[in-house]
N, C-alpha and C positions, 0 to 999 in steps of 0.2 A: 504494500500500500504506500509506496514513496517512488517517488523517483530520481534515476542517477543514470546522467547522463555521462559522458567520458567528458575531462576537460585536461585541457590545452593551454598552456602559459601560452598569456598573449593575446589570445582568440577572445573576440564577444562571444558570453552566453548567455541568453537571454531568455525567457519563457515571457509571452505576448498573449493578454486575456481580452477576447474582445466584448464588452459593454456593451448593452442596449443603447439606445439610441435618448439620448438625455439624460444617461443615470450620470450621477454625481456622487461617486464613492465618496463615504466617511471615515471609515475604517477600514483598514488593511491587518491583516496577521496574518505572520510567517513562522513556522515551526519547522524550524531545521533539522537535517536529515538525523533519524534519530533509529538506527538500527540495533547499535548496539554500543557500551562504552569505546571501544579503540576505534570503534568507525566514526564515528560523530566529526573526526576530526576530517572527514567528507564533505562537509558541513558548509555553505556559501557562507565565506566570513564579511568578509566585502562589497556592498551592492548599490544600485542606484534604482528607483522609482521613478516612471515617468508618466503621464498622463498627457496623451494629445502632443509630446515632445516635451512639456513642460518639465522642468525639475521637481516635483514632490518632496523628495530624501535622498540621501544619499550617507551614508554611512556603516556601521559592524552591525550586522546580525548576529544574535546570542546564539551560542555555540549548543546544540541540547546536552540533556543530559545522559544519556543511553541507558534510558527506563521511562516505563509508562506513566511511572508514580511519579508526579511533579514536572511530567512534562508540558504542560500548560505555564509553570514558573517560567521556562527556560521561552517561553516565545516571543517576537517580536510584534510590540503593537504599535502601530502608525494612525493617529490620530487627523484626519484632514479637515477637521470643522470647528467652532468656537462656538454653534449656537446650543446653549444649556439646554433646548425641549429635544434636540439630535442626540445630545450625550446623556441624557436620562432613559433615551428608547436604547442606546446603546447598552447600559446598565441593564435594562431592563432583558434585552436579550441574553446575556450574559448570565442570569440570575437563572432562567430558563436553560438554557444550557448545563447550568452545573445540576439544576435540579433533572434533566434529561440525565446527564451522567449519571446521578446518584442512582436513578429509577436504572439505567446498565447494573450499576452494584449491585442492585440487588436482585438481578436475573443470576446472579455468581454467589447468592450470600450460602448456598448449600457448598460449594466447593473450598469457599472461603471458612463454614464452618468446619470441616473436615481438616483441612491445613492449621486452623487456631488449633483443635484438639491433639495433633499431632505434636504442634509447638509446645502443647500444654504437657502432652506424655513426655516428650522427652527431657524441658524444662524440670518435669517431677522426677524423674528418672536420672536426669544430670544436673543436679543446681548449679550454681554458678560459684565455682572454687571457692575459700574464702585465701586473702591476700595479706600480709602484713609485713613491716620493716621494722625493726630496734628503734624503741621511743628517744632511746640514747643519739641516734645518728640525728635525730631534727636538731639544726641550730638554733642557739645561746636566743637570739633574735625570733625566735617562732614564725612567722608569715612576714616579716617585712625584712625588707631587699637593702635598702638605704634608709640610713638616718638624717640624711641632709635633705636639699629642698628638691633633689633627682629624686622621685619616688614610684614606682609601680603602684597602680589603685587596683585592686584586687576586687572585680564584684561578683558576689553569688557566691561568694569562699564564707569560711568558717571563724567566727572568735576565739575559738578554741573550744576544748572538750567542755561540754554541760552548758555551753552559752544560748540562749533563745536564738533561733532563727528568725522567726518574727516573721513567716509568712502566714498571711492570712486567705483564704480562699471564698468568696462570700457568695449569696446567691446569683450574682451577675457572674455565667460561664465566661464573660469575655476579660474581667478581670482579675490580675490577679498583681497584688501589692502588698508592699513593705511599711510593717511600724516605723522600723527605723531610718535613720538613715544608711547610705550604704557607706561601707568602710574602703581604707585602704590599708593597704598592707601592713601598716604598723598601729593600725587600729584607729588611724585620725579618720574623723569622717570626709566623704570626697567633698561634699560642701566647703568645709572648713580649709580641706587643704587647697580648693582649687581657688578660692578668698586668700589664703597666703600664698600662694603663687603671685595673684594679681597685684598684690599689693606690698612684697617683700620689699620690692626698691622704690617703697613711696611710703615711709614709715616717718615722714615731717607731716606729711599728712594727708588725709583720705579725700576721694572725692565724695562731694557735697551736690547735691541738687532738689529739686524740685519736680520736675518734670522729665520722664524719661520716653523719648519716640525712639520707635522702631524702624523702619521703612523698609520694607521688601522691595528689594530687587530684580530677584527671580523663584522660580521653583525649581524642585526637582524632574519638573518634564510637566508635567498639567498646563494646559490654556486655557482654563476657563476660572478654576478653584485653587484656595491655595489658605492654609489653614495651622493649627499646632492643637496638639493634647495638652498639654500644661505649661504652665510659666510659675518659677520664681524669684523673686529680687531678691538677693543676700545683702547683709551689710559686711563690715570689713573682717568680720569677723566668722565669717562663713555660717552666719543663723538667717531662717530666714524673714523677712522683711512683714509683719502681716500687713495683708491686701484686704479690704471689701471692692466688691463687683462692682459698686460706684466708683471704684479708683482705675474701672480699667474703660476704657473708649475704641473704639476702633474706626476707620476709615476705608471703603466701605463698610460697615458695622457687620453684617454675618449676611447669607444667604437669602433672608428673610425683605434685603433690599432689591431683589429680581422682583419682587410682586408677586403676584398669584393665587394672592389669599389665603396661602396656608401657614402654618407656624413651626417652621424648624425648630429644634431645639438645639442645634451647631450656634449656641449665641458665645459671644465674649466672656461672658462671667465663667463661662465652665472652666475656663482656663484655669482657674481657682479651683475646680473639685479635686477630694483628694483621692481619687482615682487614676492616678498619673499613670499607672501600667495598664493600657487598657487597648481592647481595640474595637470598642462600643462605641459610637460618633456620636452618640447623644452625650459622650461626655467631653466631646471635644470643639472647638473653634473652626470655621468656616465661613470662610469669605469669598466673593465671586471677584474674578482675576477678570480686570474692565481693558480690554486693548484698545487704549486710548491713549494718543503721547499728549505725552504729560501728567497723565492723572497716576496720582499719587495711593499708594496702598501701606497706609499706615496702623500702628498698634501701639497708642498713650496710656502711658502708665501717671496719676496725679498722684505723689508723695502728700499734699497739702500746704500750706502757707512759712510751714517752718523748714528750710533745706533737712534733709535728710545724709546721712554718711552712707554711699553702696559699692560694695566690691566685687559684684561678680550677678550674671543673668542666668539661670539655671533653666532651660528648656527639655521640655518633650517635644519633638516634631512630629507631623500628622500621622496617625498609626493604625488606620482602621484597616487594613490590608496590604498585601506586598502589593498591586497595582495601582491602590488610590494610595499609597505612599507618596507616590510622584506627586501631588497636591503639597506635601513636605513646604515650607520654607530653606530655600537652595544659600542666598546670598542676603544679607541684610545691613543696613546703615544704623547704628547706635548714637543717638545723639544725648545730653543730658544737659538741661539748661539750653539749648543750643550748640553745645560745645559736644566735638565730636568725641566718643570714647571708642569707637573702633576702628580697625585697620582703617587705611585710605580706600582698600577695594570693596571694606565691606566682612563682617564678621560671615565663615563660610560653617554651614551648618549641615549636619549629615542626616541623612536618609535615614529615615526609621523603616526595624529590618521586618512590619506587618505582623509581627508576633509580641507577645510578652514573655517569652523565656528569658531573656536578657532585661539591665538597666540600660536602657538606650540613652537615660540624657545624656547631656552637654552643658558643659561646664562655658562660659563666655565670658572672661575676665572684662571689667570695666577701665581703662584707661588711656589718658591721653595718647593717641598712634604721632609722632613727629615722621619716620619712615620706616622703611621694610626692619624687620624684628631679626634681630642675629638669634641664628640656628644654635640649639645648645648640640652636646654630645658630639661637638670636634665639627661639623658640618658648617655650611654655607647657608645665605636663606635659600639658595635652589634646593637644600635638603625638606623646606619644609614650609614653603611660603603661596606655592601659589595653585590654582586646578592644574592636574595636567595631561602631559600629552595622551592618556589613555579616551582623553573624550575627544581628541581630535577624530577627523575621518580618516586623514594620513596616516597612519605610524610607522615610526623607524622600527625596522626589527633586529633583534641580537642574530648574526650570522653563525653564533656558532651551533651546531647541533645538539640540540636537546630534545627530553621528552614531548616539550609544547614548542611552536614558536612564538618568543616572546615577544614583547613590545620594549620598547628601552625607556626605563623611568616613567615608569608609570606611577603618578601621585593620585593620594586621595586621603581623607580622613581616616576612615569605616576600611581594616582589614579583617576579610573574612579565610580562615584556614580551613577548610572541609576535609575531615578525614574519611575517606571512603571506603577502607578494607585495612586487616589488619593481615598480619603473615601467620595467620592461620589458629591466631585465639578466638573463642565465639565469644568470650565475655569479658575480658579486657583492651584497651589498645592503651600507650603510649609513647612519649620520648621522652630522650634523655637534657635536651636542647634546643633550643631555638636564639638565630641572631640576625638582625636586619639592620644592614647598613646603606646610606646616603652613597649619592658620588662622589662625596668629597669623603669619605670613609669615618663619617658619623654614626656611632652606635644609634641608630634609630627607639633600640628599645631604653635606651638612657634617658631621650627626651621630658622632660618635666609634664607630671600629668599625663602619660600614656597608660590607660585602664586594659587589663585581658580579663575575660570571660569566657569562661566553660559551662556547660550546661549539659547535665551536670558539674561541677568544677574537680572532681574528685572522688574516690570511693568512699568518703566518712558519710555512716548515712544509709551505705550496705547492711545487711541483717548480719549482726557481730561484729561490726567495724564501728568504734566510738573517736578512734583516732588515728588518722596517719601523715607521714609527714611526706608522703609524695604528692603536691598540694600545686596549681596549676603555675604558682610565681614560682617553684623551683627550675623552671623554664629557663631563668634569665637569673639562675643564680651567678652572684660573678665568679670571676675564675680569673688564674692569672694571666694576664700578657704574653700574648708570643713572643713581642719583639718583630720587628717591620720583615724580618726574615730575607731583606736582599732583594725583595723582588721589585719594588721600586712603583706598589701600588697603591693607591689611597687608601682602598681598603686592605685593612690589619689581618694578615693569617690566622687560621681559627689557633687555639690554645693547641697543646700537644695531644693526640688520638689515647687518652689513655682516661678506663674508665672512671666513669662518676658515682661517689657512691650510691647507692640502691634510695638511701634517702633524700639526696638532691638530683631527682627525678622527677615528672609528671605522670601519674596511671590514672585514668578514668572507666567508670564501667564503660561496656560494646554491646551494643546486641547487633546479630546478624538477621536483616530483614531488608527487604525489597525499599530501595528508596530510600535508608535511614543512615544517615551521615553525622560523623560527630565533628562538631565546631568552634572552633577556638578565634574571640573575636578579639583584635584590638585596635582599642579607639584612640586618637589624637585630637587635643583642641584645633591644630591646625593639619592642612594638608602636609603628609610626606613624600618624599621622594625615595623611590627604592632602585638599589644597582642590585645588590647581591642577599638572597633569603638563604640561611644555613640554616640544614636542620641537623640535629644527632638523634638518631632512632634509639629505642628503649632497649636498652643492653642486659638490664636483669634476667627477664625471661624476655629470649630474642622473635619470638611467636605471637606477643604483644606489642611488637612494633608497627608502624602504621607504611602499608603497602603501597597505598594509593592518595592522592590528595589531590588537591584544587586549593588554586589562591586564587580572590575575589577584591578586588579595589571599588568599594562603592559602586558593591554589583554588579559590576563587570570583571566578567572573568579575565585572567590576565599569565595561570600560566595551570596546566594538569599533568600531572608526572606521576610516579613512582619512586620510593625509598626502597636502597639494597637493605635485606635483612642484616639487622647486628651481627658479625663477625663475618659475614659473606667475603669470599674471599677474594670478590671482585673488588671489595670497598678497600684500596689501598689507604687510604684516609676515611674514619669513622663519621667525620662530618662529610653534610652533602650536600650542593650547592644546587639552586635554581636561579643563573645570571639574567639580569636584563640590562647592562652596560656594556657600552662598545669601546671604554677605555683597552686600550693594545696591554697594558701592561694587569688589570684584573682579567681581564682573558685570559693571560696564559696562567696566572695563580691560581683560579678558579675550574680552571678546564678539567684537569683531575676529577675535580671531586661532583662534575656537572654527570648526570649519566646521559648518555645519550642512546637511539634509534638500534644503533649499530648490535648485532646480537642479541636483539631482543628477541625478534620473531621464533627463534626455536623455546625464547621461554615458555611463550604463551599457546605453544602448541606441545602437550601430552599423553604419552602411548601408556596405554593401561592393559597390563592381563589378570583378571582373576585377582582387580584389587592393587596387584604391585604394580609402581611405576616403574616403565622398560624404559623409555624415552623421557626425557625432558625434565625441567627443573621447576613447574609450577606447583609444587606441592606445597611452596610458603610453610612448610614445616607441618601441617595440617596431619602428616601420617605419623607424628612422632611420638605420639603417643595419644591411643585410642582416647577418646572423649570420658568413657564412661572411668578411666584409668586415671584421669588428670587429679596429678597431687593437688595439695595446699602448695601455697609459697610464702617461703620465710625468710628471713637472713637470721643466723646466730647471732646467738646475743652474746 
């Protein structure tokens, strides 16, 4: 049910739809070739739209994902209209659709019950190991990285043993939210710390005002709407600011200004419920996006007649689904008093990921911008200042052979790491490491205020597991220095290939299911730039390392490969690099440890008799010991 034509470097190819006679397409969607994982990469990445000659689009179609489940995520949708009663019948088909799918489900729900019972016998039949590491090997320090103003913000992680989690789950399915605030790694909350960030080198004294406007920009892709789930004003001290709904205005005011006599409930004041993890749009904000030059789309916040002291703007952006995400607030202007408190191009604001498993806010420091912000962690501001080339239509790509082909420096806020198969554990996966450096060879994960999120974060929380110390920041535990090693490149040789112990590791639970990937998110107040992604795969049990993966730049894919198994004896170097720079001299440092194309093919092709493998090497360890056999794992104490 697809088609694949042969193509030709060089040659136009083209598929031509002929139209009735007066229609005026609205919407276009393209779902790329989607047969199976290794083929996707068949996939028209490149394209142009035309109508009557005209230009429509032009630019990357999303690469699919090679499976049924979430193949609708991976599509491209091209929107050609602005008028609201067109994009509501659009919705509305769409609504029809999924509920047509659903009505498919359930022509399958008897086969589907037979495969749940199955998962369920052998689930009973093989629990899921239990895991554990010497309480002795967790550092002096428990969960935080640095004690300086460089800090990892840890969300969805643990206070330690017997501490409230503080989630609540309440009669609204679409919500689900935190008493507390959320922490970071050494237990400051990310409020507080992201209020000391703002305000460490302005300690004569805090800004003051009255009046705080927003102005939008742009969005995340919507032409018509354009909206946010929550807002809060901190003062210097990262608490937050109280608000009543009379203190907040907007311009256009919410949806309710189209006409039509009905009464949304997407008003202004909601931005104040304390529902901030949500993705119910009665509890969010909603404005119609006017293409008018000139006209202005603003968000007034009135403090009252006495200045007030504020350090920092705590947003949710619009989150009622991955596709009206795009409705998001993209770029914005901070003013206070009149006086500008953000960047000169505009505070850049990320895409909410359509779910609530994560803490998606954003931190938005309040202060005077004079010009471009020096990059911390050794970089330039090219490490981390501006959108980048990943949203052009052009892109440069890395020449050298790899799993994916890359794009070169591709920046964005919002890193998503998708783990997609493990080397052959059903119920664990992890690593041992992760390092991402800048062009100029800035530790990108030193950056001030860079949050990771795991979902789950970790095994504490497992039935018999109260605590463990392989916890998602031992990712980026430091280590020492290589030293520039001679090779005369920006970025710094990874540390020496020797392992790490069991406790400054990452393991999180796995399950093995159709579609189900584990993700590892981190976020940046500002955009980054990436040359070089190092991973070290999980060395403990080398069966729990992670096989497969995808990196995601603000939803846009950007590179899909494979990890050698821990101790493979292909991996001359235990780290393993994914390049997207065309500096000559990370090239050839990086080349090593990049895997590439070459030699693969006999992996993924395996001769079986009577059980035993005669051919090939795709067993990822999966035969090394029968399932129902699988020890505990421990380290000596």
């Amino acid at each position: 049910r697809m088609w694949l034509p042969p193509f030709t470097p060089g040659r136009r190819h083209r598929v031509a739809i002929q139209l009735p006679g007066g229609c005026r397409p609205s919407r276009l969607k393209v779902w790329n070739y989607n047969a199976y994982r290794p083929h996707t990469q068949r996939g028209a990445r490149e394209a142009q739209v035309r109508l009557g000659g005209r230009l429509l689009f032009t630019g990357e179609l999303q690469q699919a994902g090679g499976a049924i489940a979430g193949a609708d995520a991976h599509a491209t949708t091209l929107t050609f209209t602005h008028d609201p009663q067109v994009v509501a019948r659009l919705e509305q088909h769409d609504a029809r659709e999924r509920r047509d799918l659903a009505l498919d489900d359930q022509a399958d729900e008897d086969e589907e019950m037979i495969l749940a019972e199955l998962r369920a016998s052998l689930n009973a039949s093989h629990p899921r190991p239990t895991t554990a590491t010497p309480a002795a090997a967790t550092p002096a320090t428990g969960t935080q990285l640095r004690d300086d103003a460089s800090r990892v913000l840890v969300c969805g992680g643990h206070a330690g043993p017997g501490a409230d989690d503080g989630w609540h789950d309440g009669s609204d399915p679409h919500v689900r939210w935190r008493t507390g605030e959320p922490r970071c790694g050494g237990g400051m909350p990310v409020a507080a710390a992201a209020a000391e960030r703002a305000n460490g080198a302005a300690d004569a004294g805090a800004l003051c005002g009255r009046v705080l406007v927003l102005t939008v920009l742009d969005t995340w892709g919507d032409p018509s709407y354009y909206g946010l789930s929550a807002l809060q004003l901190l003062d210097p001290s990262g608490e937050p600011i109280p608000l009543l709904p009379s203190q907040l205005s907007a311009s256009p005011a919410d949806v309710n200004a189209l006409g039509g006599g009905g009464a949304d409930p997407r008003t202004v004041d909601k931005l104040l419920h304390p529902d901030v993890l949500t993705t119910n749009s009665s509890h969010m904000w909603l404005a119609p996006w006017r293409q008018i030059e000139g006209a202005e789309h603003t968000l007034t916040v009135n403090l009252g007649a006495v200045p007030q002291p504020v350090g920092a703007l705590r947003l949710w952006n619009y989150n009622k689904s991955d596709e009206d995400a795009e409705r998001g607030i993209r770029r914005a202007h901070i003013d206070l008093d009149g006086r500008r408190v953000s960047p000169a191009g505009g505070a850049l604001l990320r895409k909410a990921p359509g779910h609530t498993r994560i803490d998606f806010s954003q931190m938005v420091p309040l202060r005077a911008h004079t010009g471009p912000p020096a990059a911390a962690g050794g970089g330039t501001p090219d490490d981390g200042a501006a959108i980048g080339s990943v949203r052009k239509p052009r892109l440069r790509l890395v020449s050298l052979p790899q799993d994916y082909v890359a794009p070169v420096h591709p920046r964005g806020q919002a890193w998503r790491i998708r783990l997609l198969a493990s080397h052959g554990d059903p119920h664990y996966i992890g690593l041992d490491g992760l390092e991402m450096f800048g062009p100029s060879g800035g530790a990108l994960t030193s950056l001030p205020g860079m949050r990771v999120h795991a979902d789950p974060p970790d095994i504490i929380g497992l039935p018999g597991i109260q605590a463990d110390p392989r916890t998602v920041n031992k990712l980026f535990t430091p280590r020492a220095s290589a030293g520039s090693g001679g090779s005369g490149a920006p970025v710094p040789p990874p540390p020496p290939p020797a392992l790490k112990a069991a406790a400054d590791t990452w393991l999180a639970p796995w399950q093995v299911e159709a579609g189900h990937a584990k993700e590892l998110w981190l976020f940046f107040d500002e955009p980054v730039t990436l040359a070089v992604l190092r991973l070290l795969n999980y060395s403990k049990t080398p069966g729990r390392g992670v096989a497969e993966f995808e990196l995601l730049v603000d939803e846009l894919l950007v590179f899909r490969g494979r990890l050698l198994r821990a101790g493979d004896e292909k991996a001359a170097d235990r780290w393993q690099s994914a390049i997207f720079s065309l500096d000559e001299a990370t090239l050839r440092q990086e080349a090593p440890r990049a895997n590439t194309d070459s030699g693969r093919v006999a992996d993924l092709v395996v001769l079986t008799n009577e059980g035993r493998v005669m051919c090939g090497t795709h067993s990822h360890g999966a035969q090394e010991t029968p399932m129902q056999e699988r020890p505990t794992t421990a380290v000596p104490r």
